[in-house]
NUBA-483930 format. One line per field, with one value per residue (C-alpha): residue number from 1; x, y, z. Coordinates in nm, 3 decimals. Last residue first. Layout:
<sites>
zadren = c(NUM:...)
x = c(X:...)
y = c(Y:...)
z = c(Z:...)
</sites>
This chain:
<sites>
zadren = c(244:243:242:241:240:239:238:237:236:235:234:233:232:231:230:229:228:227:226:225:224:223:222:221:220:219:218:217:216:215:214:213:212:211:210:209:208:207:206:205:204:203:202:201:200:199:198:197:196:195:194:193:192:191:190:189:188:187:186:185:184:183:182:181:180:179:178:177:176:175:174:173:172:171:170:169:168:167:166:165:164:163:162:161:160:159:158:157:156:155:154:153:152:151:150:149:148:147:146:145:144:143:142:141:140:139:138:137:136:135:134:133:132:131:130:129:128:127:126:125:124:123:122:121:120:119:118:117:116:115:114:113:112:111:110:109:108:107:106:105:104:103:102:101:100:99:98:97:96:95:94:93:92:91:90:89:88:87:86:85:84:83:82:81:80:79:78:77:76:75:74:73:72:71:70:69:68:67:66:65:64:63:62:61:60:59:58:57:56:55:54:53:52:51:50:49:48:47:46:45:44:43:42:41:40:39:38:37:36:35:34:33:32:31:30:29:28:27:26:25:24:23:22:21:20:19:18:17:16:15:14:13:12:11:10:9:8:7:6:5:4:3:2:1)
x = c(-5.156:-5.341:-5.319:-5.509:-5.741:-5.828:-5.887:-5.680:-5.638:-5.279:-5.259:-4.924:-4.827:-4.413:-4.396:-4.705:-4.598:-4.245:-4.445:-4.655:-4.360:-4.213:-4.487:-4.501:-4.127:-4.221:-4.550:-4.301:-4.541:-4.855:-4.857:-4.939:-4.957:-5.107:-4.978:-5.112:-4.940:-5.127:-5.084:-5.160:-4.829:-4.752:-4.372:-4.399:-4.644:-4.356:-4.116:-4.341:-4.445:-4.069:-4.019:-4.277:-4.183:-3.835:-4.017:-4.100:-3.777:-3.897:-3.624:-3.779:-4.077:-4.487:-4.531:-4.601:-4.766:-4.664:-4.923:-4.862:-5.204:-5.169:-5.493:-5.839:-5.908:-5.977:-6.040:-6.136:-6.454:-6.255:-6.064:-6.347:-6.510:-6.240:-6.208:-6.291:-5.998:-5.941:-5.705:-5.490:-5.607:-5.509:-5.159:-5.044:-4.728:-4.413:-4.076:-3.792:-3.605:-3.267:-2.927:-2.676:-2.330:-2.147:-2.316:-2.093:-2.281:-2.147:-2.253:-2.605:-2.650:-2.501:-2.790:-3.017:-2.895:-2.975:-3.274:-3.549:-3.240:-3.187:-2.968:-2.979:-2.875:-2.918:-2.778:-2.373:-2.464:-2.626:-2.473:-2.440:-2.842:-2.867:-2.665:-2.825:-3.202:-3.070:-2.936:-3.316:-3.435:-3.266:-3.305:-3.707:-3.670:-3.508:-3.218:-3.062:-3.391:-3.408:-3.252:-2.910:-3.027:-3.018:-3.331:-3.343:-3.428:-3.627:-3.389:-3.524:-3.338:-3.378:-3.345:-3.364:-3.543:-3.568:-3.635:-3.456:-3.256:-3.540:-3.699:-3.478:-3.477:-3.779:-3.802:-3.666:-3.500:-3.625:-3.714:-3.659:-3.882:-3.808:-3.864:-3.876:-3.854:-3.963:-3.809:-3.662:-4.020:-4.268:-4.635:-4.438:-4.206:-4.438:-4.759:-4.606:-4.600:-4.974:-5.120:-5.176:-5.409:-5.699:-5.639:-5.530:-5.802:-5.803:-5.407:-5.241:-5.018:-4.718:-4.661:-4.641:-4.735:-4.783:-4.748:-4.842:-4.680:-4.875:-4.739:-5.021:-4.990:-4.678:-4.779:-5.059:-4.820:-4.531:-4.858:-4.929:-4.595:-4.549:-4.858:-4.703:-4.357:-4.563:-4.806:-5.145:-5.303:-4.996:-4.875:-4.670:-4.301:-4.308:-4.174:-4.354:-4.294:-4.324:-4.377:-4.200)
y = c(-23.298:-22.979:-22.637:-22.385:-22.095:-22.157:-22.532:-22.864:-23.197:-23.441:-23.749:-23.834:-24.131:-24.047:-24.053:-23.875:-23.585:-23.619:-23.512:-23.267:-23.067:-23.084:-22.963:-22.624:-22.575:-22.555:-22.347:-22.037:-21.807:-21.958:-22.115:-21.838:-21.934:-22.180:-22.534:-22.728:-23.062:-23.346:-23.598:-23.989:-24.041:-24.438:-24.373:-24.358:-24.032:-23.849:-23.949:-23.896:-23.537:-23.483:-23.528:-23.346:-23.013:-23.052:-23.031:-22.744:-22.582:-22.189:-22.066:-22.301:-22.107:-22.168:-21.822:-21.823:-22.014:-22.378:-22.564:-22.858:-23.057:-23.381:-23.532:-23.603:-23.255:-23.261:-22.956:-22.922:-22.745:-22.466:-22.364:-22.335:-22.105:-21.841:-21.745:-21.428:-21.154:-20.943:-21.146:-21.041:-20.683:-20.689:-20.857:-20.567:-20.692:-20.395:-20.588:-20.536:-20.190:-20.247:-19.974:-20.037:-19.912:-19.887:-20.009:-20.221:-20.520:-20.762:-20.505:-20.470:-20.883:-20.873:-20.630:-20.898:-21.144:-20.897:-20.854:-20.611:-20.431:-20.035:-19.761:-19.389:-19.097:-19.331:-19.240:-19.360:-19.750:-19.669:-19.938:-20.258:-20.205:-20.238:-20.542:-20.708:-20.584:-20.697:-21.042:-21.060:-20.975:-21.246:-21.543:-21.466:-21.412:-21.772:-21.756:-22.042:-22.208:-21.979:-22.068:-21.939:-21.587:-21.502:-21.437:-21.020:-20.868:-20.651:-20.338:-20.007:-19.725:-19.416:-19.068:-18.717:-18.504:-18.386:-18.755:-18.758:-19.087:-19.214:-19.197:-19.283:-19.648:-19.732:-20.071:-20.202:-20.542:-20.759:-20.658:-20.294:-20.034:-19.679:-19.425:-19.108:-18.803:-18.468:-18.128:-18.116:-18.129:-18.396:-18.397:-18.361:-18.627:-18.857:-18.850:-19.092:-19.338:-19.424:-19.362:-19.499:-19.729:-19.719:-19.972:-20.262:-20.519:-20.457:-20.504:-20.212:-20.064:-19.883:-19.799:-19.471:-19.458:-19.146:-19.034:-18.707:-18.700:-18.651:-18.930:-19.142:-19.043:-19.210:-19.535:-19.587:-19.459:-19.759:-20.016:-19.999:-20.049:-20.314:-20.477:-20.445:-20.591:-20.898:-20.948:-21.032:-20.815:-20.623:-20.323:-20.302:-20.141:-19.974:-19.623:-19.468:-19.104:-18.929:-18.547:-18.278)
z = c(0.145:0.146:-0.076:0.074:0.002:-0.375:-0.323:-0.340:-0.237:-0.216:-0.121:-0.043:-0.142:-0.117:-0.567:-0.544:-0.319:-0.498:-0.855:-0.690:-0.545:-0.900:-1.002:-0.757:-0.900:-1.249:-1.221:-1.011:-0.968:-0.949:-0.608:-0.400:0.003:0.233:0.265:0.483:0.584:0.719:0.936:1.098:1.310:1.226:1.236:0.840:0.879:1.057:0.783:0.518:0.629:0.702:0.323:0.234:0.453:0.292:-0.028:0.098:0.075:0.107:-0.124:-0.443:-0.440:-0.322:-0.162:0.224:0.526:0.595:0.881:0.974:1.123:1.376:1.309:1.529:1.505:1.128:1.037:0.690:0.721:0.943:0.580:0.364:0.639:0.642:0.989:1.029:1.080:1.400:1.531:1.202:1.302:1.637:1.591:1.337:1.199:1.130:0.945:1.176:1.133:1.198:1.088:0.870:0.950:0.643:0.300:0.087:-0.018:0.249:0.528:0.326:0.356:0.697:0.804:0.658:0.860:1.194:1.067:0.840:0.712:0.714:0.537:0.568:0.385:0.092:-0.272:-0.194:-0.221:-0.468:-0.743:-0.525:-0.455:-0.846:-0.886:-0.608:-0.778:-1.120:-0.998:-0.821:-1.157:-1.401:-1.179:-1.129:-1.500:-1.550:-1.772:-1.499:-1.267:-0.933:-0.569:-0.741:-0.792:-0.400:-0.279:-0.175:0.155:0.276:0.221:0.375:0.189:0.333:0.108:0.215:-0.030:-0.359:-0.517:-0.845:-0.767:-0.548:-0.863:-1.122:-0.907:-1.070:-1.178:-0.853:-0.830:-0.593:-0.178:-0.120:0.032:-0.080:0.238:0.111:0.378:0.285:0.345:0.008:-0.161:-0.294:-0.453:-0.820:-0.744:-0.611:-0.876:-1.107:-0.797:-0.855:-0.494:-0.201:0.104:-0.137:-0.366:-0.063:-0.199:-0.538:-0.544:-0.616:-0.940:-0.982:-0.606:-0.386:-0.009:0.129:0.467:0.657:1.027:1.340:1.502:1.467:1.110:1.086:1.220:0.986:0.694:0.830:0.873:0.491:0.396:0.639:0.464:0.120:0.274:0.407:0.118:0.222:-0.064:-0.273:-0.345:-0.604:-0.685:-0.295:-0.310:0.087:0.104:0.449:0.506:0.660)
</sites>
């Protein structure tokens, strides 16, 4: 028996990516083989799989595939075709309505809900990364969901160096927020602003950090600038962080 990881991209710093990555490392510690498959990788994370065009030939009915979704998958023929037994580990979809109408983001998180609504009957096995997201499969039609919390490897984040851009703006004098994840309308930061005014209004000198990607979604990340403005918040930038 062997493991076989479906991920749609691997990427660097990526929480489902990394979980991928940690499911193989914990599989060979068990003395099983593990694979992870993806359409493309990140530089940084290349050598932790393989393109997924290779999985059906380098598979067989005694293997396991373990398909990792989190947005619409692009290629659901081949968990369809896989010749083994099938688990479906669901990380969690945004719902459509956090996205701009006719947007794509809109458009492919429909398609992965539609999608997981349509194989419900493919999966020997069905898991959520939380209790909520349990719900989500319950509410979708799969019976009995089981939990398999996302996998973080504390030693190797400790293990880490501190980025030097980032320690030469400490300011230890300041009360420092810290937001880590993808700049998108889901994540509400412009509830973070808000409470950075409010704190900063009671005569509280802070700052709010926030680290993450903030290409994705170029509408929402100016709108963000616009209220930081229109509440005087300075804002400064660099290809780490984003601080205001």
């Amino acid at each position: 028996m062997k493991v076989r990881i479906l991920h749609n991209f691997m990427d660097y710093g990526d929480a489902v990516s990394s979980c991928c990555i940690l499911l193989k490392k914990r599989c060979r510690e068990m003395g099983i083989e593990a694979q992870i498959y993806s359409e493309g990788f990140h530089p940084e994370v290349s050598g932790h799989g393989v393109h997924l065009s290779r999985l059906l030939d380098e598979s067989t009915e005694d293997d396991i595939l373990l398909h990792q979704f989190c947005i619409e998958s692009r290629h659901l023929v081949l968990a369809e075709q896989f010749p083994g037994r099938r688990v479906l580990i669901y990380q969690n979809i945004t719902p459509p309505s956090w996205f701009p109408p006719g947007s794509e983001f809109e458009r492919a998180c429909q398609r992965g809900i539609d999608q997981l609504r349509s194989v419900r009957s493919l999966y020997e096995y069905v898991v959520g990364a939380s209790d909520f997201t349990r719900g989500d499969l319950e509410k979708l039609g799969f019976k009995n969901p089981g939990l398999l919390p996302v996998l973080v490897d504390p030693d190797a984040l400790l293990s880490v160096p501190p980025v030097q851009e980032v320690l030469a703006k400490r300011k230890p004098e300041m009360t420092t927020f810290l937001f880590v994840g993808r700049v998108a309308p889901n994540k509400r930061i412009e509830d973070l602003l808000q409470f950075l005014a409010t704190y900063r209004a009671q005569g509280h000198t802070a700052r709010l950090l926030i680290v993450g990607k903030d290409t994705q979604m170029n509408d929402y990340t100016a709108k963000l600038t616009r209220l930081a403005s229109s509440l005087s918040l300075e804002k400064t930038s660099s290809s780490r962080a984003k601080c205001r």
